[in-house]
C-alpha positions as CSV (number, residue, x, y, z in Angstrom):
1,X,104.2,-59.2,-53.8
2,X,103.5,-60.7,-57.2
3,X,105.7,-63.6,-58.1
4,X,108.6,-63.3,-61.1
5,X,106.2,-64.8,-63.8
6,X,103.1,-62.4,-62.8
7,X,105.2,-59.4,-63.0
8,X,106.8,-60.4,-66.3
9,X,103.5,-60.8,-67.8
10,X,102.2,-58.0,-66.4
11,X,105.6,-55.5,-67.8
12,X,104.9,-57.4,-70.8
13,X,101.5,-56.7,-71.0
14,X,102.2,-53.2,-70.1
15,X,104.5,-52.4,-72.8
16,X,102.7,-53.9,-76.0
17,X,104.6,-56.1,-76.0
18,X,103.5,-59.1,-78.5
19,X,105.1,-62.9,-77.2
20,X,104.2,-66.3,-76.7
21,X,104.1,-68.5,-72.8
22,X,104.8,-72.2,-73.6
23,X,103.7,-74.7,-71.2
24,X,105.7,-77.3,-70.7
25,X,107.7,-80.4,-68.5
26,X,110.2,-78.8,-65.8
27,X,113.2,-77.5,-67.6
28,X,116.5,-76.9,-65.5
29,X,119.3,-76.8,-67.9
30,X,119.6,-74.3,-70.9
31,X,119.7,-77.6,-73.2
32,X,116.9,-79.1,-71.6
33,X,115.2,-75.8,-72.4
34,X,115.9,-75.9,-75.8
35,X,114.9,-79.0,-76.8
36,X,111.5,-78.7,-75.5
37,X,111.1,-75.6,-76.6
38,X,112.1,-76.5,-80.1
39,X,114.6,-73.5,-80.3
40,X,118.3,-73.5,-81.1
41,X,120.5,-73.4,-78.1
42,X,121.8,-69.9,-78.8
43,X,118.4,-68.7,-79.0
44,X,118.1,-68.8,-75.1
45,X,118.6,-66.2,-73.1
46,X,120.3,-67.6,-70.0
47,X,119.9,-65.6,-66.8
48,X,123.1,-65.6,-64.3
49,X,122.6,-63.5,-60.5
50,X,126.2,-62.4,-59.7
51,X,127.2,-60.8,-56.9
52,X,129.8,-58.1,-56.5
53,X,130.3,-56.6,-52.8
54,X,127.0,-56.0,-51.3
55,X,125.4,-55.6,-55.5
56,X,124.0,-58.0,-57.5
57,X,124.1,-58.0,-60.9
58,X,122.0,-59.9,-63.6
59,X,124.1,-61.7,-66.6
60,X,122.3,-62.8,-69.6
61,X,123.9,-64.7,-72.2
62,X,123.1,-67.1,-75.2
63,X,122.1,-70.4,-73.8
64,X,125.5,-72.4,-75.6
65,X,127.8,-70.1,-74.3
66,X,129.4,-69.7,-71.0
67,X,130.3,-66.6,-68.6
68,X,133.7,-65.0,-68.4
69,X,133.9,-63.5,-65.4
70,X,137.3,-61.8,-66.5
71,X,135.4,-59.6,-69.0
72,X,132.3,-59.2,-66.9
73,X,134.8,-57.6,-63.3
74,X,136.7,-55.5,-66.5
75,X,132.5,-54.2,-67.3
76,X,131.7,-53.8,-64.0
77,X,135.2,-51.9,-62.8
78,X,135.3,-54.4,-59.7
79,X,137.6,-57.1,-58.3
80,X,135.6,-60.0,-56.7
81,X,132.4,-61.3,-58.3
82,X,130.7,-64.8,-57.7
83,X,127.2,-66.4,-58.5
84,X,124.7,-65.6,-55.9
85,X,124.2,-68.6,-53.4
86,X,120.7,-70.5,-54.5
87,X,119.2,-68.7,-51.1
88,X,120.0,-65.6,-52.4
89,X,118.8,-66.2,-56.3
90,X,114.9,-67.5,-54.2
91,X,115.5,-64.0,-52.3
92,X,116.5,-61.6,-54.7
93,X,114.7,-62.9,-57.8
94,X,111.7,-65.0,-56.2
95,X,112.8,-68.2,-58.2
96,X,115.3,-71.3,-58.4
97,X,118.3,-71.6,-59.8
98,X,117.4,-72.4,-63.4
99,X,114.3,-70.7,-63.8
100,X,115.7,-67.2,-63.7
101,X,114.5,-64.8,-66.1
102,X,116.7,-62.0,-68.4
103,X,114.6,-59.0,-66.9
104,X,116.2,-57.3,-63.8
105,X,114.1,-54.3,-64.2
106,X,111.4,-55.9,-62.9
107,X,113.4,-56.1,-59.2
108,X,115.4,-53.6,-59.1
109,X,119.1,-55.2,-60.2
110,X,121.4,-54.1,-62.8
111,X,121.6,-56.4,-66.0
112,X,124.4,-56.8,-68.5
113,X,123.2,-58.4,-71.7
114,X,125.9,-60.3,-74.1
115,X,126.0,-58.6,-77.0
116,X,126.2,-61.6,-79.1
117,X,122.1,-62.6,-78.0
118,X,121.3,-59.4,-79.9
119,X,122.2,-62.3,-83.2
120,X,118.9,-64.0,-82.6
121,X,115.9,-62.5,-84.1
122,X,113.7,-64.3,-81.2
123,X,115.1,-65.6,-78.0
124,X,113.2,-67.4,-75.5
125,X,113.9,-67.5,-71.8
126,X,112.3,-69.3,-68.0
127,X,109.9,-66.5,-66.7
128,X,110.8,-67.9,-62.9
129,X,109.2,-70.7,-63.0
130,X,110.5,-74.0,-64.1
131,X,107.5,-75.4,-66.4
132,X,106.8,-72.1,-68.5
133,X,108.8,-70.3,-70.7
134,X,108.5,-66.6,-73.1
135,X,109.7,-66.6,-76.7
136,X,109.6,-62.8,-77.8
137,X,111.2,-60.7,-80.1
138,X,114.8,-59.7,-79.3
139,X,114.3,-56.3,-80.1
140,X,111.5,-56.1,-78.1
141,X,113.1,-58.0,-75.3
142,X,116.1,-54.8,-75.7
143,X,113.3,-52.2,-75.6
144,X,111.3,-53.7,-72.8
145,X,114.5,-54.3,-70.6
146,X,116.6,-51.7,-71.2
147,X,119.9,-52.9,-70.4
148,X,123.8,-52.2,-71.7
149,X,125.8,-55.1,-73.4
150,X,129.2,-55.7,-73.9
151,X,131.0,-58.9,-74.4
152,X,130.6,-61.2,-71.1
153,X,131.5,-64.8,-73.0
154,X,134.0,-67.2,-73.5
């Protein structure tokens, strides 16, 4: 099986999709990221595994703001929801904790995008691997994910 950032590249790729890889010191913290990246805060697109029953569910939000997970049970229709264990973020999404990416196409989970990252013209995000990350269009990010938003923040 190919790892996260191969079959990013490769859906990427795939899809005409024009972006840029920066290379870079480990990152593990959405202002970490930010700063070496040399992108506002709110311009990255911060990946969250959740886990409702026995589904999993990818959050993505802006990179300043933080998860309500009132709003995102009310989205869903469910009553329990908690982050994934880090086990089950390496299982599921073939990465750590802080390197996940905003793509859940790509393994088979359902995503729910904030629909306040649709303010940045470019948003950048960890491809699964701690010393890389993707700026891209946000546009083409929506086209190449396809995923439904709604309002998931604080």
């Amino acid at each position: 099986m190919k790892n996260p950032y191969e079959k990013i590249i490769h859906l990427l790729d795939d899809s005409d999709i024009k972006y840029e890889i920066l290379e870079h010191a480990a990152v593990y913290t959405s202002e970490q990221a930010a700063k070496i990246r040399g992108t506002s805060l709110a311009q990255g697109a911060k990946a969250l595994l959740l886990k409702t029953g026995d589904q999993f569910t990818l959050a993505v939000l802006p990179g300043n703001k933080r998860l309500d997970s009132k709003k995102l049970r009310k989205v869903l229709s469910v009553k329990k929801l908690r982050f994934a264990t880090p086990e089950e973020v390496k299982e599921v999404m073939g990465c750590e904790i802080g390197a996940c990416y905003p793509i859940g196409k790509i393994i088979g989970v359902r995503m729910i995008v904030d629909k306040s990252l649709a303010k940045n013209k470019i948003i950048s995000f960890n491809p699964g691997i701690h010393t890389k990350s993707i700026k891209m269009k946000y546009r083409d990010y929506k086209t190449v994910a396809r995923f439904k938003t709604a309002d998931i923040i604080q």
